[in-house]
N, C-alpha and C positions, 0 to 999 in steps of 0.2 A: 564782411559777412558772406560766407557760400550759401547760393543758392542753387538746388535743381529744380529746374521750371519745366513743368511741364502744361502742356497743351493743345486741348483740345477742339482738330481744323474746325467741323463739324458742329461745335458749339456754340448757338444763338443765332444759328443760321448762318455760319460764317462771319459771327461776328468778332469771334476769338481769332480767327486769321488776319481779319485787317486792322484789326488794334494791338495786336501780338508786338511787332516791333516800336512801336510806340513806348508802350509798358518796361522792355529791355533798354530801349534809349534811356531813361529814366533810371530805373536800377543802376544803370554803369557808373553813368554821369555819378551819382551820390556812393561811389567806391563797391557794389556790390560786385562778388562773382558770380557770374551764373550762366549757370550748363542748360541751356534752354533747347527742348527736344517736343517732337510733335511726335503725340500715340498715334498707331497707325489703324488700330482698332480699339475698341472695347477692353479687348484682355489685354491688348498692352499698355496700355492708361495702368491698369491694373498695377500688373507686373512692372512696372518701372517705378511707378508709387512702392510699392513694395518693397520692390529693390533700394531704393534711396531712402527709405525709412530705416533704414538699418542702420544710419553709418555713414560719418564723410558728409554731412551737408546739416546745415543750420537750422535751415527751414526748408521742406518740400513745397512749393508754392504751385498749386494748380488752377490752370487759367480754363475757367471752361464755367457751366451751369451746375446747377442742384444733382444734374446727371454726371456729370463729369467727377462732382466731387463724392458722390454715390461709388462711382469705381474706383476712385482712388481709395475708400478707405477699406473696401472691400476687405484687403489684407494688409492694411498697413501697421507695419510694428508699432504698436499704441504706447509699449513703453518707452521705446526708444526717438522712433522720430516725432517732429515737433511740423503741423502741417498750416500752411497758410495758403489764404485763394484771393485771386484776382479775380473776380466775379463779370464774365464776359456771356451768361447764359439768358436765356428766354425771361424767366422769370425769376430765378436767384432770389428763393424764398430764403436761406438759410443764411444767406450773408448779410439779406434786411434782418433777420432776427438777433444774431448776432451782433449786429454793428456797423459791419464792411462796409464802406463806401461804394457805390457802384461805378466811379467815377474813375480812372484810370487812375492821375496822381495820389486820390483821397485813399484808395486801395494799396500803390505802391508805398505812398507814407507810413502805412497800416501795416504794409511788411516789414520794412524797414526798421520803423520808429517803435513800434505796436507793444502789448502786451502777451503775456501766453496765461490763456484760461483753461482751463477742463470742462468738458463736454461730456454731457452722455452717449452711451453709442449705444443704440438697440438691436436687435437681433430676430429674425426672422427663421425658425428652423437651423439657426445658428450662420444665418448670412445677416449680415451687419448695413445699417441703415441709420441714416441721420437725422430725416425731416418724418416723413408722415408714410406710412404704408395704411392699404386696402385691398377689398373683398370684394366681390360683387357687381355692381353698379360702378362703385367706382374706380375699380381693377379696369371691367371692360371700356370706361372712357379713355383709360388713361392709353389701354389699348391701338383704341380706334385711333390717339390723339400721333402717338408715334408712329402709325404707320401711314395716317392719311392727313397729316396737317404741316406739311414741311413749307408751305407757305404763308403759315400766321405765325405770330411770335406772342410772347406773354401769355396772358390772362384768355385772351380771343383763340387761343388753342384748344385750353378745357369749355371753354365756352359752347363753339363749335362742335367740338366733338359730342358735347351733352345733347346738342340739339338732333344728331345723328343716330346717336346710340338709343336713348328714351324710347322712343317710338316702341321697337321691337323688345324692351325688356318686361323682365318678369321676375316678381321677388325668388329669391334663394332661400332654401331649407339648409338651417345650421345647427350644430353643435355647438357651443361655447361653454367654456367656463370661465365664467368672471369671482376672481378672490375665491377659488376655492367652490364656488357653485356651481354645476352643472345643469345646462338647461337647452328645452331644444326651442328655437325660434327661426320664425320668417321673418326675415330681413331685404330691405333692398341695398344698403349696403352697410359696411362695417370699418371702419377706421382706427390705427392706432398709431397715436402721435407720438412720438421726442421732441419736434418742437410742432407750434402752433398751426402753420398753415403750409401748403401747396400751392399751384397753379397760378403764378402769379400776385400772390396778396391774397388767395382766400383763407380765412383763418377758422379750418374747419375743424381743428383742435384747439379752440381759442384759450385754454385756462393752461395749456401744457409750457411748459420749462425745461430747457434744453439740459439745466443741472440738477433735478428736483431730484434725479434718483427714480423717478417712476416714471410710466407709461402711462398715456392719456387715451381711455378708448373712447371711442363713439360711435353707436348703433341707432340706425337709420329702419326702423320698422317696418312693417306692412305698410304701404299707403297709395293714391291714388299716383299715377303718372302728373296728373294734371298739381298736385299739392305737394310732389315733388321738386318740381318745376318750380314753384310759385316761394319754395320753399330754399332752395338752394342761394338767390341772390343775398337771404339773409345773411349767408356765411362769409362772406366779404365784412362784417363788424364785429361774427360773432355770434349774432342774435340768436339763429338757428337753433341753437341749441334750448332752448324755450318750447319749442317746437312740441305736441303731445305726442307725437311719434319717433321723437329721440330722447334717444335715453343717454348717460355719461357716466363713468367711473373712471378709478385709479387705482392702480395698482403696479408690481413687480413685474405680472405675467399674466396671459391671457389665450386659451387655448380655441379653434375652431376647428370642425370639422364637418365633412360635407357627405350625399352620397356618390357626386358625384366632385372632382376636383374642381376647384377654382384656382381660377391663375391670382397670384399676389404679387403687386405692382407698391416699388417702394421710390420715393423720390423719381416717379417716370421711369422708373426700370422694372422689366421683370426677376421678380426674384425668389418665388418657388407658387409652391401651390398648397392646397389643403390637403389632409390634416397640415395644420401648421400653428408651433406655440410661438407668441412673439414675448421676448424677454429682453434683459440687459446684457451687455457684455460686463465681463466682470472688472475689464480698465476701462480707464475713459481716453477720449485724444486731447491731447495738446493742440491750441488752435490760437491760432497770432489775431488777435481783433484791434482796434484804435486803441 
């Protein structure tokens, strides 16, 4: 089996650097070939995803977080390559949802041994995203969380940052259309899923399906800072969503618009701003799971 490995230093706090050779010990030993390369930035994670999607390799296998695999599929040839991950990030929400073992062997087995599923792959202004994108509230944590938490890891990063950010916010005036209806609301923030959760295990799209074919929104209304607060730990079950101040739907496609822009934050990355419709891509990926 060829593999091109790529990954990411920078991922999990460094955690993808000192288990990197570990994970390639293992591949060899069990006959794989593989072109194992470190992105030097953002766009080259990209661009080498890319590149080895095309052609020449079995499975592109990327070793990095939910961010790592956010850039890799940025532009990755959906029809033709076939992507697998080694899950080495903070909170690697999408490799829990899928399957992935987070465990070095459990994961290379999974390469190896594994099956190939299809995936949905969502679309933001026509950039492409796998777990969960936001507006708002939760744009700005996600924010504050990459520029000012390079010392916590998982769950205690959005945590954090929520406790930092809260203070100084104030609902957003939006545009939306949900299925086709237009309507104007104040929101504190706005979410739409591909698969269920974020941030370590919060499962703040809890009913979404990574193969359903549709998008899971979820809208966070006017409401106190304080019931905010109070209301957020429910999303770690789910509960949340009970909540009289969120609302849920399903659908294809979901439009927002603002007066003034807001940044949109997908999988921990940014990745446009408002106006912005989020929809499906029209392929899905290949994705190697147990």
């Amino acid at each position: 089996m060829k593999l091109k490995m790529i990954f990411n230093p920078t991922a999990g706090r460094g955690r993808a650097s000192r288990l990197i050779g570990r994970a390639l010990a293992y591949l060899r030993e069990r006959g794989a070939e593989v072109d194992c390369v470190p992105s030097a930035s953002p766009a080259d994670l990209t661009r080498i995803a890319a590149e080895s999607s095309r052609g020449g390799w079995d499975r592109v296998v990327v070793c990095g977080g939910d961010g790592s695999l956010h850039l890799a599929v940025r532009e990755f040839d959906l029809k033709n390559g076939t992507l697998a991950l080694l899950p080495l990030g903070s909170g690697d929400d999408f490799a829990r949802v899928v399957g992935i073992p987070r465990t070095i062997i459990g994961a290379c087995d999974a390469i190896l041994y594994g099956q190939t599923i299809t995936v949905d792959v969502a679309t933001a202004n026509g950039l492409r995203y796998l777990g969960v994108a936001g507006l708002g509230f939760d744009s700005e944590v996600a924010a504050y969380a990459n520029a000012h938490t390079t010392w916590l890891r998982g769950s205690l990063i959005y945590l954090y940052s929520i406790f930092r950010v809260l203070p100084r916010f104030t609902p957003r005036h939006v545009k939306l259309t949900v299925n086709g209806s237009e309507r104007a609301e104040e929101i504190m923030f706005a979410c739409v899923g591909n698969s269920r959760q974020y941030g370590g295990g919060i499962r703040i799209t809890p009913d979404a399906k990574v193969d359903d074919g549709l998008l899971d929104l979820l809208l966070v209304h006017r409401t106190t800072r304080l019931q905010l607060l109070k209301t957020l730990p429910r999303a770690y079950t789910g509960s949340h969503v009970r909540s009289a101040f969120v609302e849920t739907a399903r659908g294809s496609q979901f439009t927002f618009q603002s007066e003034h822009p807001l940044e949109v934050y997908a999988d921990g990355e940014r990745l446009t701003q408002t106006p912005v419709t989020f929809a499906l891509d029209a392929e899905k990926l290949k994705i190697v799971v147990p």
